[in-house]
Backbone as CSV, one residue per row, in Angstrom:
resi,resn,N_x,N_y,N_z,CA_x,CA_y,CA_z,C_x,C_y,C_z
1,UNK,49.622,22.902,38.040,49.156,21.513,38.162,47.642,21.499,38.299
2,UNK,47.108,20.793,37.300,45.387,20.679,37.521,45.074,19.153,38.065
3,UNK,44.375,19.095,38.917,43.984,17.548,39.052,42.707,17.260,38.785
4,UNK,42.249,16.772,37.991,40.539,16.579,37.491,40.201,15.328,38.044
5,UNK,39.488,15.099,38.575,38.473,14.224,38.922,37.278,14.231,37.945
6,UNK,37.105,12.990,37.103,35.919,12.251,36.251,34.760,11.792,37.237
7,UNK,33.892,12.177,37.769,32.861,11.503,38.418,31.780,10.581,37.339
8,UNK,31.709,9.310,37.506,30.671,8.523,36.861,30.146,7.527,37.052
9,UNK,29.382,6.978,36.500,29.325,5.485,36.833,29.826,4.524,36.004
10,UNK,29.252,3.016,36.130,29.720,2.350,34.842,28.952,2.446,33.459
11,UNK,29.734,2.008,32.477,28.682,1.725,31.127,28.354,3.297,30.622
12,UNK,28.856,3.894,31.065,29.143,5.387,30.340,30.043,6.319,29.859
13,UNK,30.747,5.534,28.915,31.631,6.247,27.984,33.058,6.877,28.819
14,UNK,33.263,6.254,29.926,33.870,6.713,31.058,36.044,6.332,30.586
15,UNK,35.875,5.047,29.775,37.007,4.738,29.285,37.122,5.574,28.100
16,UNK,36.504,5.717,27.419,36.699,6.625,26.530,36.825,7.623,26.521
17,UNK,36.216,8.667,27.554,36.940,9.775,28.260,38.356,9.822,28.591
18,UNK,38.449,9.114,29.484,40.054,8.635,29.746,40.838,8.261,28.421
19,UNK,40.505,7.560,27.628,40.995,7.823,26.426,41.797,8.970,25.584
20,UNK,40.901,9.829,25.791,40.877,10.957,25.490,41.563,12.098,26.330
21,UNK,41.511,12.034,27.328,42.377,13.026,28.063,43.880,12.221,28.484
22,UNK,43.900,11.160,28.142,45.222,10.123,27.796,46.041,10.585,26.603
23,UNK,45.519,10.628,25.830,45.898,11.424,24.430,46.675,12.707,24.235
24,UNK,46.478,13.564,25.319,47.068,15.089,25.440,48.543,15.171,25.668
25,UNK,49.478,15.270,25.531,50.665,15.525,25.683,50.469,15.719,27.118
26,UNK,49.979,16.824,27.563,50.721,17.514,28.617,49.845,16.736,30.206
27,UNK,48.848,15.429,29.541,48.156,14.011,30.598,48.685,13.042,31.015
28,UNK,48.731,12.889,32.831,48.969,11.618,32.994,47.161,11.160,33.388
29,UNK,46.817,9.938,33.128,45.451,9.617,33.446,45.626,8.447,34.747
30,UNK,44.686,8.113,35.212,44.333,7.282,36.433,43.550,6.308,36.061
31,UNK,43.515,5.374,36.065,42.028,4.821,36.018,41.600,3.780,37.221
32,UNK,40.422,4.522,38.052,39.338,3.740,39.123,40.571,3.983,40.228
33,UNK,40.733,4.836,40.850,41.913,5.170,41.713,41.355,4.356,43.007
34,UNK,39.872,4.289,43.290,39.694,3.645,44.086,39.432,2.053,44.015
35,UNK,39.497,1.115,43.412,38.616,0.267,43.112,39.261,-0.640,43.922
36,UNK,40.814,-0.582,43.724,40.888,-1.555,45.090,40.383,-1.513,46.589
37,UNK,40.501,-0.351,46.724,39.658,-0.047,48.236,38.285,-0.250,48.105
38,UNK,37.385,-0.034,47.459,35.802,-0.683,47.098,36.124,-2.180,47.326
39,UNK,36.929,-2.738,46.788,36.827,-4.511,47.192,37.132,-4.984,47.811
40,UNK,38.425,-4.111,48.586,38.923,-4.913,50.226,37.950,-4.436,51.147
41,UNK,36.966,-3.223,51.079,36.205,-2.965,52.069,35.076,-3.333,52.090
42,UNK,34.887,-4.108,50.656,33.597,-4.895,50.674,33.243,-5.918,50.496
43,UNK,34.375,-7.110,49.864,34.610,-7.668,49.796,34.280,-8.548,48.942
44,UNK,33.254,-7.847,48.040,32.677,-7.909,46.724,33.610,-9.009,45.990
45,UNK,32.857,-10.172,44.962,33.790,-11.209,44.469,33.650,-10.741,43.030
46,UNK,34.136,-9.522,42.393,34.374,-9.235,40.958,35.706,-10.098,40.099
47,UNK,35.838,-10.277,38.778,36.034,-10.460,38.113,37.880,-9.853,38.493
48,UNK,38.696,-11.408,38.361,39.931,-10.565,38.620,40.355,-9.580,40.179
49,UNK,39.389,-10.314,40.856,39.268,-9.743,42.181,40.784,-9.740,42.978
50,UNK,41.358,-10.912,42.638,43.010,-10.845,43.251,43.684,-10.163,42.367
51,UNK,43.979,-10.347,41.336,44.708,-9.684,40.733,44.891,-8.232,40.913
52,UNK,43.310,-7.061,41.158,43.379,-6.259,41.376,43.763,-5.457,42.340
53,UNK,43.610,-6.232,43.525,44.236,-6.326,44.676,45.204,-6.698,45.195
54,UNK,46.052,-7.492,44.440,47.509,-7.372,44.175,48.434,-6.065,43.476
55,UNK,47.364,-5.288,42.790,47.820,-4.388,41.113,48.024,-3.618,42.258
56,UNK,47.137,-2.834,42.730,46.174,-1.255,43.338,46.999,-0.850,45.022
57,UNK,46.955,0.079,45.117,47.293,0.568,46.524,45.591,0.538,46.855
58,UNK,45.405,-0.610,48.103,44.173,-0.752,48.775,43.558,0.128,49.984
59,UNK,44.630,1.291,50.318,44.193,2.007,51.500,43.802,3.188,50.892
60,UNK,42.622,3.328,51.103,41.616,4.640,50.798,42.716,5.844,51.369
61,UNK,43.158,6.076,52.440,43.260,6.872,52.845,45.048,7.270,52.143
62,UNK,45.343,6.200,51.433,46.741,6.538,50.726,45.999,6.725,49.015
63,UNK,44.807,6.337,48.948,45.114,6.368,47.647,44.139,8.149,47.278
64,UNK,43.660,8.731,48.839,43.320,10.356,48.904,44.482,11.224,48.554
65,UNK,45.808,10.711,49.041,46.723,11.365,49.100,47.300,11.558,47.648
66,UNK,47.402,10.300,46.993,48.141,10.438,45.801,46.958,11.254,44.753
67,UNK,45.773,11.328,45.239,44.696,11.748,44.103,44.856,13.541,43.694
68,UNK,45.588,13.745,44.939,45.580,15.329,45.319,47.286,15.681,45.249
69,UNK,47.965,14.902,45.096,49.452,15.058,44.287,49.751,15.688,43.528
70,UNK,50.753,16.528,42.756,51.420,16.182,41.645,51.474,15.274,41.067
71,UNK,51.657,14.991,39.400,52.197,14.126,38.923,52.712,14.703,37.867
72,UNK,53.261,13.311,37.193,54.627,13.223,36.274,54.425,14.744,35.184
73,UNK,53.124,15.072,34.576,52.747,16.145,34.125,51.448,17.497,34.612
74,UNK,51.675,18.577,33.708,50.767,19.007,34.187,49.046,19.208,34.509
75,UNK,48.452,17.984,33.901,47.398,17.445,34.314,47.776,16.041,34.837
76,UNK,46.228,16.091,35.352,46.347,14.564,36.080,44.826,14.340,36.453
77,UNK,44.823,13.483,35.294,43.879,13.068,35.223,42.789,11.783,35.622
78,UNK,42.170,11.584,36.371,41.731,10.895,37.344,40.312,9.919,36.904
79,UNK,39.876,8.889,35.959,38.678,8.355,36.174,38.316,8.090,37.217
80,UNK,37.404,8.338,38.037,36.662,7.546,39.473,35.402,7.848,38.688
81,UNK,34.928,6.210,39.347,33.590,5.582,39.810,32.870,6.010,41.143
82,UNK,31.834,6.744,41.214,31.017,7.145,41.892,30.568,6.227,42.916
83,UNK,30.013,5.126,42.752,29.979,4.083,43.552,31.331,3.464,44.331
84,UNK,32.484,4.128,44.055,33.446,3.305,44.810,34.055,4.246,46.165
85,UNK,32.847,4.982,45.757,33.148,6.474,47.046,32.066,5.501,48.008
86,UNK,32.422,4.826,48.739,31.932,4.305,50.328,31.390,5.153,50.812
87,UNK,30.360,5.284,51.852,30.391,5.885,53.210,31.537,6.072,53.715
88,UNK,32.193,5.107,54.116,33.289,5.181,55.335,34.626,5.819,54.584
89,UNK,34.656,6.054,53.342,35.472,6.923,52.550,35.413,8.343,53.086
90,UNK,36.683,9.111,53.693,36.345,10.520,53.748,36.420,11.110,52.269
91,UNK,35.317,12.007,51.828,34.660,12.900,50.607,35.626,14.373,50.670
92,UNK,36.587,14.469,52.130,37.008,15.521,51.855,38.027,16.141,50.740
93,UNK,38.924,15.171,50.346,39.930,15.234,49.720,39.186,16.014,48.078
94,UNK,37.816,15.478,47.922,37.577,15.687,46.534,37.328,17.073,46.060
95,UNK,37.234,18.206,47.485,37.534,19.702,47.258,38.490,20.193,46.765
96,UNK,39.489,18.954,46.833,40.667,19.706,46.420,41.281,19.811,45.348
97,UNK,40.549,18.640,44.324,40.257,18.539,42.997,39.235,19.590,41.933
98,UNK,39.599,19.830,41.101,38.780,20.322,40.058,37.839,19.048,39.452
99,UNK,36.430,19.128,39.425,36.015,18.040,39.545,34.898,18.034,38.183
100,UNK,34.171,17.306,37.660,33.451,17.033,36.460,32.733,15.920,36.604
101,UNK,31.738,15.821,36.032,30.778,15.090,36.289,30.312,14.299,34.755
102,UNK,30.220,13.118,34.558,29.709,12.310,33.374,28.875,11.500,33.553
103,UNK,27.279,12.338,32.563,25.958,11.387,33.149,25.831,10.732,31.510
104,UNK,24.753,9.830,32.028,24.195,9.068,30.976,22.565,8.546,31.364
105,UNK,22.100,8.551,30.261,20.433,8.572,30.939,20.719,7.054,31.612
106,UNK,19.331,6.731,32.338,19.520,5.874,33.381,19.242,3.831,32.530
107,UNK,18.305,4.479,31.350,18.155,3.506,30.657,19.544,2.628,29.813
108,UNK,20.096,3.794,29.030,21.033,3.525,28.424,22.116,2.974,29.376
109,UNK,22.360,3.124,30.656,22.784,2.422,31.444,23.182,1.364,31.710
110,UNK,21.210,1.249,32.430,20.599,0.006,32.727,21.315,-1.432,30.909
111,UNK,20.529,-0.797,30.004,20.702,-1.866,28.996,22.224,-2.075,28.666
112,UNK,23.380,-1.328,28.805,24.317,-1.930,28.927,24.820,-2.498,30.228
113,UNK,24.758,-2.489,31.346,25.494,-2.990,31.993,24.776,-4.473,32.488
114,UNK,23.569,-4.330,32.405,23.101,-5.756,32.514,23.417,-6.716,31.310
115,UNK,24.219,-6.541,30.398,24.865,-7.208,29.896,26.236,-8.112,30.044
116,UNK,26.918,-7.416,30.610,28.076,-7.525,31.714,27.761,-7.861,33.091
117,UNK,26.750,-8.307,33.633,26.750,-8.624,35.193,24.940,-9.185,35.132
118,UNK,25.180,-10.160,36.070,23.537,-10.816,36.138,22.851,-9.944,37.548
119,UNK,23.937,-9.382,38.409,22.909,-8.777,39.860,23.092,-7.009,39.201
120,UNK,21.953,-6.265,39.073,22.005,-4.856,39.775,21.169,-3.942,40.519
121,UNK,21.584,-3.334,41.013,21.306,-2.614,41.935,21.215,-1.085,41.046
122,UNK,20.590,-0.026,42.193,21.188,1.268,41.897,21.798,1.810,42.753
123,UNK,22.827,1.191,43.646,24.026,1.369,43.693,25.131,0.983,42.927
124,UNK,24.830,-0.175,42.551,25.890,-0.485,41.132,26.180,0.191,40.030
125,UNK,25.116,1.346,39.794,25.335,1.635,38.794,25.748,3.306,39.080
126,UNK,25.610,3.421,40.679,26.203,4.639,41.128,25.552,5.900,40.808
127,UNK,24.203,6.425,40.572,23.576,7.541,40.126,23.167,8.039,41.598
128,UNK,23.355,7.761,42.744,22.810,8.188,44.016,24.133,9.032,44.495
129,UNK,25.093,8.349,44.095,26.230,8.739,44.688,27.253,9.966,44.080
130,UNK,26.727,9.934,42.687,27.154,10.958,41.954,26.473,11.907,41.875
131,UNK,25.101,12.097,42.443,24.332,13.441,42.730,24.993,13.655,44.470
132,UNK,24.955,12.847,45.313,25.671,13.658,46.724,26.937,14.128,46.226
133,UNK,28.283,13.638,45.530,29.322,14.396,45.350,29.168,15.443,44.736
134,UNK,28.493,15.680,43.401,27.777,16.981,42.801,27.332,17.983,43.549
135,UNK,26.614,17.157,44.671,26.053,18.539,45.880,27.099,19.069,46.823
136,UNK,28.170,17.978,46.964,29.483,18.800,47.916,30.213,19.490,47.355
137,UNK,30.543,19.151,45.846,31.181,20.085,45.111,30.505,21.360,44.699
138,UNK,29.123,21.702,44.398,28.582,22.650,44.359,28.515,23.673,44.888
139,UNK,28.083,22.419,46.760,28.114,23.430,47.982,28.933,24.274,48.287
140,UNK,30.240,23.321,48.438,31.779,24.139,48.331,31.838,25.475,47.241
141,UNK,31.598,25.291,45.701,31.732,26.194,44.655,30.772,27.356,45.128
142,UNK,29.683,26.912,45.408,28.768,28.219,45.482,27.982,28.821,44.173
143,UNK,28.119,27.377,43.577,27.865,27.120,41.656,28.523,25.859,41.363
144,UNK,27.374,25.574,40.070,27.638,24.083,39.684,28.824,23.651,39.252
145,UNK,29.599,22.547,39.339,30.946,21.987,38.847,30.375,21.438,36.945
146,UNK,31.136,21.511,36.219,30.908,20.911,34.879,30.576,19.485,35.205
147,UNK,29.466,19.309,34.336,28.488,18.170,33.574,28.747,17.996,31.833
148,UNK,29.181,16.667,32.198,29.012,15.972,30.601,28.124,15.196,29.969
149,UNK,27.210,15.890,29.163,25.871,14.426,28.947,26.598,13.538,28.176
150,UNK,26.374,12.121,28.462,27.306,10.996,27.035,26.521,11.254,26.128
151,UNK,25.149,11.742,25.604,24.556,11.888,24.168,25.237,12.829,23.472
152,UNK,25.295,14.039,24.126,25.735,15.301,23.885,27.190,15.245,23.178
153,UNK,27.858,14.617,24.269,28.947,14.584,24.059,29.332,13.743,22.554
154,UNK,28.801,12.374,22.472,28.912,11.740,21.717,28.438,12.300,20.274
155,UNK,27.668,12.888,20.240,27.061,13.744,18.870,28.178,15.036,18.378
156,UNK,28.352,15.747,19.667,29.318,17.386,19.555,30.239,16.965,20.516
157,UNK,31.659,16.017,20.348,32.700,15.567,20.978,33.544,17.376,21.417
158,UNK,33.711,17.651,20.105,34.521,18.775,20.061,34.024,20.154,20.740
159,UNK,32.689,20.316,20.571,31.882,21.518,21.493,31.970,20.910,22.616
160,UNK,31.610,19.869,23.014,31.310,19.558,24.504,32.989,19.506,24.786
161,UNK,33.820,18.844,24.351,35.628,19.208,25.076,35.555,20.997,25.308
162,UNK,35.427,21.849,24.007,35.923,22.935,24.525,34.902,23.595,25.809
163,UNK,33.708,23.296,25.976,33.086,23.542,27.478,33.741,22.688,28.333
164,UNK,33.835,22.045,28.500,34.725,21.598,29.263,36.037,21.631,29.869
165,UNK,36.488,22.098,29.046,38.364,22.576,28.548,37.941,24.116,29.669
166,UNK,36.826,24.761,28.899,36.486,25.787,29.347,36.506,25.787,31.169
167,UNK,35.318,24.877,31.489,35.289,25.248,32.829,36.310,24.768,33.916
168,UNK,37.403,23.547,33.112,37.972,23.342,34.122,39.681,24.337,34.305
169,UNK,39.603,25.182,33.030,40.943,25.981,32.985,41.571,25.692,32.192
170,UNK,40.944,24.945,31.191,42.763,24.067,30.443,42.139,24.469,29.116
171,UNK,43.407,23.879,28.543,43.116,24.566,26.717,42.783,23.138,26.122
172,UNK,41.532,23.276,24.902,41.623,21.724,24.313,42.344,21.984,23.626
173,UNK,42.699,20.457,23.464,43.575,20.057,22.098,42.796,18.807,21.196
174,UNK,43.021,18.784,20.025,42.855,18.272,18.856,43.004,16.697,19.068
175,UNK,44.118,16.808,20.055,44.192,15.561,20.343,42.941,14.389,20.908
176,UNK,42.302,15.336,21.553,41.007,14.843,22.961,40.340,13.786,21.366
177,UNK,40.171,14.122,20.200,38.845,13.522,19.514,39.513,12.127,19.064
178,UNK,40.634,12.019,19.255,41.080,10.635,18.327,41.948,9.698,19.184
179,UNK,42.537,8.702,19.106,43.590,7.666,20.190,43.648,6.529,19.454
180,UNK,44.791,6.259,19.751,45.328,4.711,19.279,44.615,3.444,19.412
181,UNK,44.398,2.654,18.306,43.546,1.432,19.264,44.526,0.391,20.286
182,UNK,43.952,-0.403,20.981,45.248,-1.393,21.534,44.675,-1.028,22.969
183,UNK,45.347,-1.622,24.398,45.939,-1.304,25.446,46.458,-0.134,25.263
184,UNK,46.396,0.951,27.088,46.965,1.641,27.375,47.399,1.755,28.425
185,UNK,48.881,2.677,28.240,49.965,1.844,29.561,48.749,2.082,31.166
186,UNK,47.933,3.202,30.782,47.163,3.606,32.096,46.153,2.759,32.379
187,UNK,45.918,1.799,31.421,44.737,1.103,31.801,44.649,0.343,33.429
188,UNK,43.669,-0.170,34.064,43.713,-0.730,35.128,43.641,-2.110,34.544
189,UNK,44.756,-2.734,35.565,45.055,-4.424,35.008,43.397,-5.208,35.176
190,UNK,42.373,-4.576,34.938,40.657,-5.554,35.167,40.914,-4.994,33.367
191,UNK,41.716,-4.498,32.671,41.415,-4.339,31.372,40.729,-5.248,30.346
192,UNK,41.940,-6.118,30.487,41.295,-7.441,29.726,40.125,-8.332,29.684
193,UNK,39.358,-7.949,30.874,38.224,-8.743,31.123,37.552,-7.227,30.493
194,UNK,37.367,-6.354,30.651,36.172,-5.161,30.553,36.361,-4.279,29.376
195,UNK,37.485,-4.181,28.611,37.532,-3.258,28.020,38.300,-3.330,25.857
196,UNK,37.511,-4.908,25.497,37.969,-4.877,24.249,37.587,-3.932,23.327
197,UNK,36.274,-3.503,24.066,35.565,-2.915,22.604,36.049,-1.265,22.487
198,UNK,36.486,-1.054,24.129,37.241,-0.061,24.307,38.794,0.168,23.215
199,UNK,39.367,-1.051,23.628,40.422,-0.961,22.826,40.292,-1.575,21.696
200,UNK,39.379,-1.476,20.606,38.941,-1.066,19.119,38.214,-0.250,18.744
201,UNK,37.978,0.491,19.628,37.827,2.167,19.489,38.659,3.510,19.011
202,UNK,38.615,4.200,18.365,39.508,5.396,18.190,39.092,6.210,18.512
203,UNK,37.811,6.867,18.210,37.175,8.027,18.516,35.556,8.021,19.077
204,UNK,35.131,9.162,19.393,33.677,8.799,19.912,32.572,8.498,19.118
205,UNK,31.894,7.288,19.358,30.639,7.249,18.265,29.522,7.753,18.124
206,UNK,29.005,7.414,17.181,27.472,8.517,17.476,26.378,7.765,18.152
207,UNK,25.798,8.842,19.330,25.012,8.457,20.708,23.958,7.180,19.962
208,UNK,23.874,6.374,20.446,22.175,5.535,19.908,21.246,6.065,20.340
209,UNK,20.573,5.863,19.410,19.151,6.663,19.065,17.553,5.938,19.506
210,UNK,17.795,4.414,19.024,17.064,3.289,19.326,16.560,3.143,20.637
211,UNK,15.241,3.542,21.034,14.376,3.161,22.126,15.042,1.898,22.713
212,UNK,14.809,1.796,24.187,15.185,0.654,24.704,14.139,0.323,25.648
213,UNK,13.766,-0.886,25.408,12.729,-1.403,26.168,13.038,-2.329,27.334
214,UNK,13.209,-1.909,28.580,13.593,-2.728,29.857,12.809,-3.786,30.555
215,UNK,13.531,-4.806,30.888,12.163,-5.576,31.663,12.290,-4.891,33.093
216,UNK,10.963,-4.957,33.685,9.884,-4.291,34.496,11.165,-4.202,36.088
217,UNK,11.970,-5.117,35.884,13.266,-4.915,37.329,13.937,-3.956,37.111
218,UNK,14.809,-3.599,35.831,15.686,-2.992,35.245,14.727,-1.451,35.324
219,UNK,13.834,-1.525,35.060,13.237,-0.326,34.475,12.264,0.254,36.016
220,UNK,12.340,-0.351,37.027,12.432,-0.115,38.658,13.802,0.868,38.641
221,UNK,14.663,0.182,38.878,15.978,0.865,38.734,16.539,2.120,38.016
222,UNK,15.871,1.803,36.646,15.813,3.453,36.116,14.808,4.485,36.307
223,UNK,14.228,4.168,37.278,13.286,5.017,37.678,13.115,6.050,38.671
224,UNK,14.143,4.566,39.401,15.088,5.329,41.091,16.314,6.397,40.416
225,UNK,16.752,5.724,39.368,17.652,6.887,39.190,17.374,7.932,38.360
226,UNK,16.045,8.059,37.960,16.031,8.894,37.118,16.114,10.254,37.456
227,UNK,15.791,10.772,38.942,15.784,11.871,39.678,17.199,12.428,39.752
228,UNK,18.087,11.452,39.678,19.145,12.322,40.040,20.108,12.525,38.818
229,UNK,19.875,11.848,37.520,20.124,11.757,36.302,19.857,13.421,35.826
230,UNK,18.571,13.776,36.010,17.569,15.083,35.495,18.530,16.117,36.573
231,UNK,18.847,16.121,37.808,19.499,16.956,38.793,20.570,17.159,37.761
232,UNK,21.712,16.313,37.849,22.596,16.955,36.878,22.521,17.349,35.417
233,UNK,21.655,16.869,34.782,21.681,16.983,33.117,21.044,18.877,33.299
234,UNK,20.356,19.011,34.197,19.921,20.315,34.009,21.717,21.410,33.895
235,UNK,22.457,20.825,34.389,23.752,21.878,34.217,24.774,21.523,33.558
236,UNK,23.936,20.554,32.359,25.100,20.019,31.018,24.704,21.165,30.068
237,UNK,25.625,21.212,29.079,25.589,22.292,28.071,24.424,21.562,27.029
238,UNK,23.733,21.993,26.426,22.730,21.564,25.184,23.210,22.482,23.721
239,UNK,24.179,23.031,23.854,24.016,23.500,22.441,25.554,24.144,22.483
């Protein structure tokens, strides 16, 4: 039994990952294992806010337990959001996972997700929080946990799976590059509001290339995160 943990933020290719390790025969996937507990403990007014909280098991401390389970197969595969790891969340459980990390520069970010939401922060977009879990998982390893750049990835889908495949133990399959369009049974019920373009997707596209020019708030924000963006990209594969 492998249990992978996806560390990321939003607006980075993060459904499409899940996509993709959805695809494998031998995958069950997760998606945002925490997110109901991020909104009952914060009380945050997102999009579909009851509903999700009707969907989700809301106790952090039940939804540690099931993360570190068995399930129905022999992976189990886990999207989490970096930002939905609280403070008051215990971080211990995530040793017990095989864990991976998915960055995206801070710009490319920034210009998508301020499309989708009028307030952000850089906590919203979670790059603070995904360099401290990187450092507990490290600390613990005694060596870096796998890093996925979304450029990288998006250009060399198939090199970057088999490093990956590589460091976490598992064999790729053929399957990881392609998926059905539509809904998937794993999706999290916030689908319909967040994820059409997701589901008219099949495979990964090629990274954009096009400079992005931020206004002077946005580009504050990628600035704060740019430090911890460069921390992990230094232990993504380049070639």
């Amino acid at each position: 039994m492998t249990n992978i943990a996806m560390w990321s933020g939003p607006r980075n290719i993060s459904t499409a990952m899940m996509y993709a390790f959805g695809n494998r025969s031998d995958c069950v996937a997760w998606d945002e294992p925490f997110y109901g507990a991020y909104l009952k403990t914060t009380g945050l007014a997102h999009p579909m806010r009851e509903e999700i909280l009707g969907a989700m098991e809301c106790d952090w401390h039940k939804v540690e337990t099931i993360c570190t389970a068995p399930a129905a197969k022999p992976i189990f595969y886990q999207k989490h959001m970096t930002h939905h790891m609280l403070p008051q969340f215990d971080r211990g459980f995530i040793l017990k996972l095989q864990n991976a990390f998915l960055i995206r520069s801070p710009e490319k970010v920034l210009a998508s997700y301020a499309k989708k939401h009028d307030e952000v922060s850089l906590h919203a977009i979670g790059f603070l929080e995904q360099a401290e879990i990187f450092d507990l998982v490290a600390n613990h390893l005694g060596s870096a946990p796998p890093v996925v750049d979304a450029d990288f990835h998006l250009a060399n889908p198939r090199k970057s799976f088999e490093h990956l495949c590589h460091a976490l133990g598992i064999s790729f399959q053929d399957t990881m590059l392609s998926w059905p369009k539509g809904p998937k049974p794993f999706d999290g019920i916030w689908a319909t509001h967040w994820y059409n373009a997701a589901w008219g997707s099949m495979q990964f596209d090629a990274p954009i290339s096009k400079k992005i020019e931020l206004p002077i708030a946005l580009q504050k924000i990628a600035d704060q995160a740019l430090p911890y963006y460069e921390k992990l990209k230094a232990h993504a594969p380049k070639a």
